[in-house]
Each structure stands twice: as structure tokens, then as C-alpha cells.
C-alpha positions in Angstrom: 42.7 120.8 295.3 42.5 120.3 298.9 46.0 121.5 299.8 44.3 125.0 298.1 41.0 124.4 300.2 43.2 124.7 303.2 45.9 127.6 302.0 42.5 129.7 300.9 41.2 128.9 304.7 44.4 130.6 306.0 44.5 133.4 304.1 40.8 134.2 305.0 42.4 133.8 308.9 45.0 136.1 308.2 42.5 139.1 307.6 40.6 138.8 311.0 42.8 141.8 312.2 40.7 143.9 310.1 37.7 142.8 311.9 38.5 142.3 315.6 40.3 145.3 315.5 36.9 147.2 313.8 34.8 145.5 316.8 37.6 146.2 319.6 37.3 149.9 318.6 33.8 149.9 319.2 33.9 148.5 322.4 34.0 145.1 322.7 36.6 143.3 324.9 38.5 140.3 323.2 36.5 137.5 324.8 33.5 139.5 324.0 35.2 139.4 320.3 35.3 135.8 320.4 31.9 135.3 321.6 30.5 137.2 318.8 32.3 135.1 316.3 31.3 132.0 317.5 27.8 133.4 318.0 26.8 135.1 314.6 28.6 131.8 313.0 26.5 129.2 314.9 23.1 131.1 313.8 24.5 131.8 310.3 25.3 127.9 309.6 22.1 126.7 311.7 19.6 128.9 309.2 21.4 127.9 306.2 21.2 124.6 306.6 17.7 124.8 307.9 17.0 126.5 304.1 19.0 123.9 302.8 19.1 120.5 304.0 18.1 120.2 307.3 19.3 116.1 306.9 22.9 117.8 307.9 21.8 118.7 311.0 21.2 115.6 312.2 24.4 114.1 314.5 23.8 110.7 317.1 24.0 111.7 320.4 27.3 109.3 320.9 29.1 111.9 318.3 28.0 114.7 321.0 31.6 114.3 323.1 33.3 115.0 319.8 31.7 118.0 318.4 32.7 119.2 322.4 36.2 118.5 321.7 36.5 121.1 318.1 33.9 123.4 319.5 34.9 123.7 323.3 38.6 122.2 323.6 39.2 124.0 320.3 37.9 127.0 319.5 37.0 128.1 323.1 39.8 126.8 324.8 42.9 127.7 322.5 41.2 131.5 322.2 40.9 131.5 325.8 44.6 130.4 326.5 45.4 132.5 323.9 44.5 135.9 325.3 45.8 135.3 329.1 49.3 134.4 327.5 48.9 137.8 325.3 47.8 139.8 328.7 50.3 137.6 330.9 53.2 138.0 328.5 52.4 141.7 327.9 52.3 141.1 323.6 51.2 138.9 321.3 54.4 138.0 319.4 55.7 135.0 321.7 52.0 134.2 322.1 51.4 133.8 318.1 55.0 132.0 318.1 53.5 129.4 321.2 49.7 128.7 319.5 52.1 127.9 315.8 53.9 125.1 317.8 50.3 123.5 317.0 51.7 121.8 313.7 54.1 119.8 316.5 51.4 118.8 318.2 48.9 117.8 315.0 52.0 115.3 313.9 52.4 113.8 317.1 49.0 113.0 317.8 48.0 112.0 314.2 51.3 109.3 314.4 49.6 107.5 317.0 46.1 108.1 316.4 45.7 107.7 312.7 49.2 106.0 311.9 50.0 108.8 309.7 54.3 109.0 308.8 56.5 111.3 309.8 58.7 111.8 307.1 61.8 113.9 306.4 59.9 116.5 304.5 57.3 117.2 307.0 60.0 117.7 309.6 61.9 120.3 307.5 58.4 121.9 306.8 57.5 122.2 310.0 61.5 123.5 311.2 61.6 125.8 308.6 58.0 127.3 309.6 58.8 127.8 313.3 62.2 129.7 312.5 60.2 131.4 309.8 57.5 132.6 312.4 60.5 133.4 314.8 61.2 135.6 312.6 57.8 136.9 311.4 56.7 138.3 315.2 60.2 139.5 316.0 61.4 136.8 318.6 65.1 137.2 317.4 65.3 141.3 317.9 62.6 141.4 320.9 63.1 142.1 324.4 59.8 140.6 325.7 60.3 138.5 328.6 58.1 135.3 329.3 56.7 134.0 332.7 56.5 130.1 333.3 52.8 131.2 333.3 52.4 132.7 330.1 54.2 130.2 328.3 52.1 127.8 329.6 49.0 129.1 328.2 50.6 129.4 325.0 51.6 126.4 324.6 47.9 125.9 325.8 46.7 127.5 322.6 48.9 125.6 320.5 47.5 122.2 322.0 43.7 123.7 321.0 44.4 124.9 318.1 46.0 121.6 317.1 43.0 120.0 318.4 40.6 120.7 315.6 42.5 118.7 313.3 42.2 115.2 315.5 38.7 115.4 316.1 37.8 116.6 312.5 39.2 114.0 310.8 37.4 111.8 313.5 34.4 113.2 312.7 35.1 113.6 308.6 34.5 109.5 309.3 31.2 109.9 309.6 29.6 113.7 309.1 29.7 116.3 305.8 31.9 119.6 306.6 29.1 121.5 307.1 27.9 119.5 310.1 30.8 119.7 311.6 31.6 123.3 311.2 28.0 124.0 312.4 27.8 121.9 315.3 31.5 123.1 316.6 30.4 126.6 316.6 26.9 125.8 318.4 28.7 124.1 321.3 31.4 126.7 321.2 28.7 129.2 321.7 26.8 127.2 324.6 30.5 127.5 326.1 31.4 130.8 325.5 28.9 132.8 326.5 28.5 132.5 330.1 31.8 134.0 331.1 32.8 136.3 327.8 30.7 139.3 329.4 28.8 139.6 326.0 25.1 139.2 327.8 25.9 142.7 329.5 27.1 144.6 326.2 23.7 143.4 324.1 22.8 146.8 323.4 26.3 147.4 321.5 25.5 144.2 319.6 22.5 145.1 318.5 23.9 148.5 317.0 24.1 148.1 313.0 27.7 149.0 313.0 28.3 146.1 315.2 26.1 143.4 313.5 27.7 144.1 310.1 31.0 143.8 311.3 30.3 140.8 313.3 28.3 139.1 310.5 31.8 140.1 308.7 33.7 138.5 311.1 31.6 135.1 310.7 31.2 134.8 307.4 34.6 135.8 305.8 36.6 134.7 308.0 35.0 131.9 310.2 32.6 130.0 308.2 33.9 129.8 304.8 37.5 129.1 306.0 36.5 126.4 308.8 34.4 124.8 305.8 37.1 125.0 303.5 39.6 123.8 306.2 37.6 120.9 306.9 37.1 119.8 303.7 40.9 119.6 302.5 41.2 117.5 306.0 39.1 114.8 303.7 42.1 114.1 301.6 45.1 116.1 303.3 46.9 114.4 306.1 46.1 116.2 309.6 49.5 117.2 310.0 50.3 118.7 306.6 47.1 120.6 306.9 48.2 122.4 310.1 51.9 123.3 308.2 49.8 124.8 305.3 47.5 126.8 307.3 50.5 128.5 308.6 50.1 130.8 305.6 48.0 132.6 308.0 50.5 134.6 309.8 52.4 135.4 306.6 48.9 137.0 305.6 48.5 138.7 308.5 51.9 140.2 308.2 50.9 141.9 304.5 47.7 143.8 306.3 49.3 144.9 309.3 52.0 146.4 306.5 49.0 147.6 303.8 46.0 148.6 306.0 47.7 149.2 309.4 50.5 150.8 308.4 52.7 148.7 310.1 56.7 148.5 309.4 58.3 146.4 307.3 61.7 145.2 307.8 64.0 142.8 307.0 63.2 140.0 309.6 59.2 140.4 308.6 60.4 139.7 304.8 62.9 136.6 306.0 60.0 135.2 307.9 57.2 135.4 304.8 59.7 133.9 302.6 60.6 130.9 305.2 57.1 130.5 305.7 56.1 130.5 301.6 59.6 128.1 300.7 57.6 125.5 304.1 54.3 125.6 302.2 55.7 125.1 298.8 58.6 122.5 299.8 55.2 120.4 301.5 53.2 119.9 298.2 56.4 119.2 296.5 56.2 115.3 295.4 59.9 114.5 294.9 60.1 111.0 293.4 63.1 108.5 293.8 64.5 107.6 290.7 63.9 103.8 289.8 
């Protein structure tokens, strides 16, 4: 059930097109984006457990430095590297290739901080996803060309986004999911704010078109996923949980074919079906024969 919890979180990842594409129309830049996601999502989780059981929202102040490292070197960081390799490179399929190098990092770290094995299977998972995702943002036909720059910050943002795993399962050790999804987003808020531009565009906020798409934006596909994400990390080794969530660019891939009208070719369909055979072959328990 937690390998589900985490596949369910990518899917709901894979449809933030709809939305930050909805809010970018409007008006809003993509840090601004950002900001709002983080923002709506902090206030969101803060009321509901407030309603609920305000005993989750208590943390000791010694925990503070982690909650920085999923809500700050996380989600703030790996969006913010994220967009300057997009702008640097000039597109976002070698960026999206560079942040999915984050299961590599997730099984290095988790080897020497949790002891966790790296076994044949994991490696094939996790070759068979890159080439799949090679595939799936057009590296092999493309004629993008990439600065030492740019590939910098992408790797950046697949060091960030690999960084949420380590520090939840550090925290899972000690806080409920919903603690930790709510304190990452309030520090990621703190952080993101200052320097996203958002403070200048509050009258576009505060328009109801806006608010209903942001409050989208958080709930579908920030909350719910980084609860559910969390969760499976209870049970689900760190890096297998980054391989699965890689189902999130193979969703992605269906809307910008169903709702943006996007092409489909043969590589797109090569890479979905690479991506699907990395997920499956993972929760695959193949038993030796006594």
C-alpha cells in the first residue's frame, strides 16, 4: 500500500501543468507560481490542523534545522535551480532530464545515511528510468545545447529534489506526515517570499480566478501528494520511493498529449513504456528458489 501512496503522489504531480500553466496565463511569473503554492499550502495545512489536532503542530525547536532542510533546501531550492537551468538552457527538456537524476542521488545518500542496499534491481530501475526519461523530453532527437551553467543548476534541482526524501525519513523518526508536510511548506513560505516578486502582484492574488486556481494548485497537487509521499516513505525505502515517483513525468506526458494538444510520437510512447516496465520491475519480489 505504500508503494501506491507514493505512485498516487506522482500522478497528482504530473497534472500541475494544468494549473501553473492556468496561473502563468493570468499573469503570474514562475517564481511567483511557486510562491503561491507553497503559500496557499502552508495556510491550508496550518487551519486544518488547527480544526483538527492542534497536538500536530507541535515540533522541538532542535527539529527546526530539519524542517529547513525539506522546506528550504527542498522545495525552494530545487524550484529555484530548476527555473534558471529552464531560462539558462532555453527549455525544459534537459532541465526535467537533470532534476530526474534525483533517484541517483536518493540511493547514494540513503547507502550511507540509513544503510539502505543497493541491489541489482534498483540499479536496473533506476537505468531503465533515465533512458526512459531520455526519451520522454526528447534528449535523443533534440538540438538543445547546454551551458556548464545550466547543467549545473540542474543537476542542482536534482540534488533538492532528492533532498526531501533524506530529511523525511529523518523526520518520519519522530513526527506524523502531516507535521512534516505542514511545517516544510511554512518554512518554504518564510523563504520564498522575499525574492519571488509575489508581495507586488497581491492585487492579482486576491482576484477569485486566481485564488481558486491557486487553492487548486495546493490542494490537488501539493498537499495531498506530499502527504501521501510521505507516508509511503514510513515503509518504502527512500530510494525506491524516488524511482516510483518517476511516474510523474510519464503523467505529465498523457496531459500535455490530452489537454494541451501536444504530439505524440514514437520516442514519447518508448519513454512511458520504459518508465511503467522501471516501476513495475521495482515492486516485483522475485524470490530465489531454495
Amino acid at each position: 500500500m505504500s508503494s501506491i501512496f507514493i505512485i498516487i503522489a506522482g500522478i497528482l504531480w504530473g497534472i500541475i501543468s494544468v494549473f501553473v500553466t492556468t496561473l502563468k496565463s493570468i499573469g503570474f511569473s514562475s517564481m511567483e507560481v511557486v510562491a503561491l503554492r507553497v503559500i496557499f499550502s502552508a495556510i491550508i495545512l496550518v487551519i486544518y490542523l488547527l480544526v483538527t489536532d492542534r497536538s500536530k503542530l507541535k515540533i522541538k525547536l532542535k527539529d527546526i534545522p530539519l524542517f529547513c532542510g525539506t522546506g528550504i533546501c527542498s522545495i525552494v531550492f530545487f524550484n529555484f535551480c530548476y527555473f534558471q537551468s529552464i531560462e539558462i538552457i532555453g527549455g525544459a527538456a534537459i532541465p526535467a532530464l537533470l532534476l530526474y537524476t534525483a533517484p541517483i542521488f536518493v540511493m547514494f545518500m540513503s547507502l550511507f545515511l540509513f544503510k539502505e542496499n543497493i541491489t541489482v534491481k534498483k540499479v536496473i530501475s533506476l537505468l531503465v528510468t533515465i533512458l526512459g526519461m531520455c526519451f520522454l523530453t526528447g534528449v535523443f532527437s533534440g538540438k538543445e545545447t547546454i551551458t556548464l551553467e545550466g547543467f549545473l543548476y540542474g543537476l542542482g534541482a536534482g540534488f533538492g529534489y532528492a533532498l526531501y526524501s533524506i530529511f523525511g525519513k529523518l523526520l518520519l523518526k519522530k513526527y506524523d506526515s502531516m507535521t512534516i508536510t505542514t511545517y516544510t511548506f511554512v518554512v518554504a513560505s518564510v523563504a520564498v517570499i522575499p525574492f519571488s516578486g509575489i508581495i507586488k502582484d497581491y492585487n492579482l492574488m486576491l482576484n477569485t480566478e486566481s485564488l481558486l486556481w491557486s487553492l487548486g494548485l495546493a490542494l490537488v497537487c501539493t498537499i495531498l501528494p506530499f502527504i501521501l509521499y510521505t507516508k509511503g516513505l514510513l515503509k518504502v525505502e527512500a530510494g525506491k520511493a524516488s524511482i516510483l515517483a518517476t511516474v510523474e513525468p510519464f503523467v505529465a506526458a498523457i496531459i500535455g498529449v490530452t489537454v494541451f494538444s501536444e504530439s505524440i510520437t514514437v520516442e514519447k510512447i518508448i519513454g512511458m513504456v520504459l518508465i511503467l516496465f522501471a516501476i513495475v520491475l521495482l515492486n516485483i519480489n522475485i524470490r530465489k528458489a531454495k
